[in-house]
Backbone as numpy.savetxt, mean C-alpha at the origin, in Angstrom:
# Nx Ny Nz CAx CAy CAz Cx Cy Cz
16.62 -11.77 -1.61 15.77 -10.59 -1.61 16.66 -9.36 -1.61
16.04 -8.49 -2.41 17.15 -6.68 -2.68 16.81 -6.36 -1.55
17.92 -5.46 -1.29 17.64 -4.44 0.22 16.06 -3.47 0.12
16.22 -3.35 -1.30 15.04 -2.31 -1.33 13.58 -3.19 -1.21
13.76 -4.54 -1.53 12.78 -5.04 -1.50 12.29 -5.42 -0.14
13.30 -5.57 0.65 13.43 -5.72 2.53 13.08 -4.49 2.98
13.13 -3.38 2.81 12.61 -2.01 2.85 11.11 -2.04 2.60
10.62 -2.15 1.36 9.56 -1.91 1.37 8.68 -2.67 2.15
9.33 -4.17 2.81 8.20 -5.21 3.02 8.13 -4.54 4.68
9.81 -3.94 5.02 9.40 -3.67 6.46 8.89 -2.42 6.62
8.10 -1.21 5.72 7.42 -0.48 5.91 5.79 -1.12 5.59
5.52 -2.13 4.92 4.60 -2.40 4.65 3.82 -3.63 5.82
5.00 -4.21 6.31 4.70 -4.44 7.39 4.33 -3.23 8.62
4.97 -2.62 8.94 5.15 -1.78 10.04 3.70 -0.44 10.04
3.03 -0.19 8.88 2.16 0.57 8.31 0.99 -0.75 8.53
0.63 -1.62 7.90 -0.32 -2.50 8.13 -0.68 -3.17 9.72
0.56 -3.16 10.48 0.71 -3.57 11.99 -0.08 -1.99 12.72
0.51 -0.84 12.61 0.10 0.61 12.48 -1.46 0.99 12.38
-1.94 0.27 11.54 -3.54 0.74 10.98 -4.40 0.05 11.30
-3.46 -1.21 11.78 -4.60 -3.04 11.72 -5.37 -2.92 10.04
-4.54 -2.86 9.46 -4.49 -3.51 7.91 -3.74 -4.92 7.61
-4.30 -5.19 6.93 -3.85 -6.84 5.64 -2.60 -6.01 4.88
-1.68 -6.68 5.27 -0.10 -6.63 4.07 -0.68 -6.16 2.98
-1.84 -6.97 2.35 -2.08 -7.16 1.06 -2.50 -6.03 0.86
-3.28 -5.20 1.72 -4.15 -3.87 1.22 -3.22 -3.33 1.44
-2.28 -2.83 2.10 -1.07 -1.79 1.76 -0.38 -1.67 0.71
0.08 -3.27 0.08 0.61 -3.40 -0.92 -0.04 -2.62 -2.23
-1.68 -3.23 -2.06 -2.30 -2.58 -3.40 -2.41 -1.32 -2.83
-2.43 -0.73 -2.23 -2.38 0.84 -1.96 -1.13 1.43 -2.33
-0.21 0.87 -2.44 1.31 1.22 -2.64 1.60 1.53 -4.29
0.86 0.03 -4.55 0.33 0.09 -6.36 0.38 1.03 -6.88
-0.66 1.43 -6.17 -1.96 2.44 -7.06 -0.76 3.46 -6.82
-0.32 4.36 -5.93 0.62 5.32 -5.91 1.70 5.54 -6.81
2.24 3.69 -6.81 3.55 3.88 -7.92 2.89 4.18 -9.37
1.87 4.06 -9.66 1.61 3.88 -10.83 0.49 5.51 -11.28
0.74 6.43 -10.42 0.56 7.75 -9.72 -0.80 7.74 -10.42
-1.66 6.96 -9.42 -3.43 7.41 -8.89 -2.89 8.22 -7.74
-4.12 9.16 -8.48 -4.09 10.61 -7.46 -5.44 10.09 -6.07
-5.31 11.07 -5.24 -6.11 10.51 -3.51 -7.36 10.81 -4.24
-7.78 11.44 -4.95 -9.65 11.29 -5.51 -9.71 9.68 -5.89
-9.13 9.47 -7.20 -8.83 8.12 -7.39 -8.92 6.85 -6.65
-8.57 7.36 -5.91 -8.07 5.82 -4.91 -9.11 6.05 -3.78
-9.59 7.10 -3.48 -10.73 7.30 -2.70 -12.10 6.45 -2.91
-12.07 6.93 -4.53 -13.44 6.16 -5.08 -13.29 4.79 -5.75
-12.14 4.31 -6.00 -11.70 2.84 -6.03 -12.27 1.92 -4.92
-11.80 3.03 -3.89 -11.73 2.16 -2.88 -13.09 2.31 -2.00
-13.73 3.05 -2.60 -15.70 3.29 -2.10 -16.03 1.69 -3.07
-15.50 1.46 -4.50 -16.19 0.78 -5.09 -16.02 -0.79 -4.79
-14.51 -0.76 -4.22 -14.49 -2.05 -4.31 -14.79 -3.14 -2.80
């Protein structure tokens, strides 16, 4: 595993432990950012889904 990839898992851990979130929903929240959905976006994504 890359350092950066040990990075992201221990913020994505540490943020999901943080919120009482699923790994998994941080991850796809992380997604949507890299792939630059703006906070309206992801607001109503996330009303829909």
């Amino acid at each position: 595993m890359s350092t950066q990839t040990e990075t992201t898992q221990s913020y994505v851990s540490k943020i999901a432990g943080e919120l009482h979130l699923m790994a998994a929903q941080v991850r796809s929240t992380i997604s949507l950012i890299e792939e630059a959905a703006t906070v309206p976006f992801i607001a109503r994504y996330r009303k829909e889904a």
